[in-house]
C-alpha positions in Angstrom: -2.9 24.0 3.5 -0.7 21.4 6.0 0.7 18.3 4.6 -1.5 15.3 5.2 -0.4 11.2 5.7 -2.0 8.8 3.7 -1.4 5.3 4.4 -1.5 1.8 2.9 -0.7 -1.4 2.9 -0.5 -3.7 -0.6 2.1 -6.3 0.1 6.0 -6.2 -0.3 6.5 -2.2 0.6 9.2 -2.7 -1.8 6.9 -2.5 -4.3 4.2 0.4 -2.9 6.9 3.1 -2.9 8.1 3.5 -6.7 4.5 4.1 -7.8 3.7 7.3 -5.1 7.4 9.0 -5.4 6.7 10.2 -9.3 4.0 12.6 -8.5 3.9 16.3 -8.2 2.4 17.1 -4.5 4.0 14.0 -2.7 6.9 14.7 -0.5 7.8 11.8 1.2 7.1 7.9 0.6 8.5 5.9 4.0 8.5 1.9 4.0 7.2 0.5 7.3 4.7 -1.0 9.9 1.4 -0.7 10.9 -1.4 -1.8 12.6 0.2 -4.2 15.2 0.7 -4.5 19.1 4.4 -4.4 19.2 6.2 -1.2 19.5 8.9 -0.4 17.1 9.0 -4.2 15.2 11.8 -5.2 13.2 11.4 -6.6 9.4 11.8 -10.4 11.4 9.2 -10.0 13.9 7.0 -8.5 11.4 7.5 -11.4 9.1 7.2 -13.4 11.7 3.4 -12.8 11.4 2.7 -12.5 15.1 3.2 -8.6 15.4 -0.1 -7.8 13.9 1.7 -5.2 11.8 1.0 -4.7 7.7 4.3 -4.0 5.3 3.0 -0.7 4.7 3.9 2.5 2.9 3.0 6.3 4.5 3.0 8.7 2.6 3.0 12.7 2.9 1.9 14.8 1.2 0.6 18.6 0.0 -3.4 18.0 -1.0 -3.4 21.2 -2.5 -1.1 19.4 -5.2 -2.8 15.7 -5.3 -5.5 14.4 -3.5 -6.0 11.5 -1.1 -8.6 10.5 -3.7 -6.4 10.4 -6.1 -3.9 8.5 -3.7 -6.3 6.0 -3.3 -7.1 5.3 -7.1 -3.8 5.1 -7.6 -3.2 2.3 -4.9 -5.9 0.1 -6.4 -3.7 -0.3 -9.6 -0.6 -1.5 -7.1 -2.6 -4.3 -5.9 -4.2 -7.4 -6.3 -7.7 -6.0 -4.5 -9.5 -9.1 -4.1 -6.8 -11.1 -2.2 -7.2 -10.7 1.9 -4.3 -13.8 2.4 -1.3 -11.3 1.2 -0.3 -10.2 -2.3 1.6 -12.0 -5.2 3.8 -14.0 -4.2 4.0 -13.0 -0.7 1.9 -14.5 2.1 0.6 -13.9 5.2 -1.1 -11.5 7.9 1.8 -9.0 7.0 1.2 -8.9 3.8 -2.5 -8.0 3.5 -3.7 -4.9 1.8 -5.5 -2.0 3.9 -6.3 1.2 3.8 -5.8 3.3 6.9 -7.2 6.5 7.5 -6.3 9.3 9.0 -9.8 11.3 9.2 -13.5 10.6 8.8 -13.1 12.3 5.1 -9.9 10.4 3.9 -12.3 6.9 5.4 -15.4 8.3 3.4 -13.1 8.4 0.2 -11.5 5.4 0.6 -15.1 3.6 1.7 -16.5 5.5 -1.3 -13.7 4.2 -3.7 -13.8 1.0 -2.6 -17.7 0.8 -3.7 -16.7 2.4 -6.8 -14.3 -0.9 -7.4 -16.8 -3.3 -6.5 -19.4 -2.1 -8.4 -17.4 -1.4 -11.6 -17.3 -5.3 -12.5 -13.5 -5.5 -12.8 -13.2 -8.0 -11.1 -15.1 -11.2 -10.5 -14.4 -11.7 -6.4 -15.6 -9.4 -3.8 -12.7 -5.9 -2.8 -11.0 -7.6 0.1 -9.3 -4.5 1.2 -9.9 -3.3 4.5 -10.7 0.2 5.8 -8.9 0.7 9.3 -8.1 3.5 11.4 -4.4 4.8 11.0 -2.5 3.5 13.9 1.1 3.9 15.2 3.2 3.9 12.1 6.8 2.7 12.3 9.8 3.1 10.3 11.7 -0.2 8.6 14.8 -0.4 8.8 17.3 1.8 6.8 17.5 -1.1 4.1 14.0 -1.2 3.1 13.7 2.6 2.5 13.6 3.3 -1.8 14.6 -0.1 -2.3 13.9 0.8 -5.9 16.9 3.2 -6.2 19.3 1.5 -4.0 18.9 -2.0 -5.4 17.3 -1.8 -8.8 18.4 -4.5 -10.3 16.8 -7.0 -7.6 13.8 -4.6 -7.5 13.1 -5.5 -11.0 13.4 -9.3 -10.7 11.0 -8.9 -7.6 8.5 -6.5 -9.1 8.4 -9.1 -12.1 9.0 -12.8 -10.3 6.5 -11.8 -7.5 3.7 -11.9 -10.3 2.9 -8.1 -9.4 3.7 -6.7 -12.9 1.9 -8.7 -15.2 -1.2 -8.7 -12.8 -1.0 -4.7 -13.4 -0.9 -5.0 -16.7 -3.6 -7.5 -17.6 -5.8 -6.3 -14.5 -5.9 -2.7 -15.4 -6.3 -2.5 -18.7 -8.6 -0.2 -20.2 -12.4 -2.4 -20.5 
């Protein structure tokens, strides 16, 4: 079977890359933009919030190997899923958490995990995560790409300071 795209967007995508590139079946792991009305933004416009673009993470991979279901499930444990305004520490339109699809199955799954969430009591607020249709997905720049290898030391202050770890760890725990 081809390679498919999944695509999401959970805040800093410093943070949404290190999570994906571990598993068997996932081939690539790109940080960029999405879901905006500028053509090929930069990191400034796009934190300037009036791109309309998400900090977002694509990601390719072999669905023989690992499905977009489990993609998905894995996602949820990166973010904060009840938090529309932006994740952690960082704020803003760019920032907010989506899903976007790329077919009318990978939306099913996603609308079908998202239910899953919501009804499992995890949490006490509504899933604030939108389900979109993929759109025109755009590169960052060079500097953003595996921040996690080229600047760990940073990265680690980040993943930590932002508030992201311990949410992970106290959030998804096993009830």
């Amino acid at each position: 079977m081809a390679e498919e795209k999944a695509t999401f967007a959970g805040g800093c995508f410093w943070c949404m890359v290190k999570p994906f590139h571990k598993y068997e079946g996932v081939t690539a792991v790109v940080s960029g933009y999405t879901g905006g009305h500028v053509p090929n933004p930069t990191y400034a416009q796009v934190c300037s919030d009036r791109t309309g673009h998400y900090e977002a993470v694509q990601i390719t991979f072999d669905p023989d190997a690992i499905s977009f279901r489990e993609l998905v499930d894995l996602f949820w444990r990166q973010i904060d899923p009840t938090d529309a305004g932006g994740q952690f520490y960082d704020r803003g339109s760019s920032y907010r958490p989506a899903i976007f699809f790329h077919s009318d199955e990978q939306c099913r799954i996603a609308e079908a995990s998202k239910e899953e969430l919501e009804k499992s009591g995890r949490f006490n607020e509504a899933v604030a995560v939108e389900i979109l249709p993929a759109k025109p997905f755009y590169p960052a720049e060079e500097e953003h790409q595996d921040y996690y290898l080229k600047n760990p030391a940073h990265y680690n202050r980040y993943f930590e300071g932002s508030g992201r770890k311990a949410f992970q760890e106290t959030s998804w725990k096993e009830k």
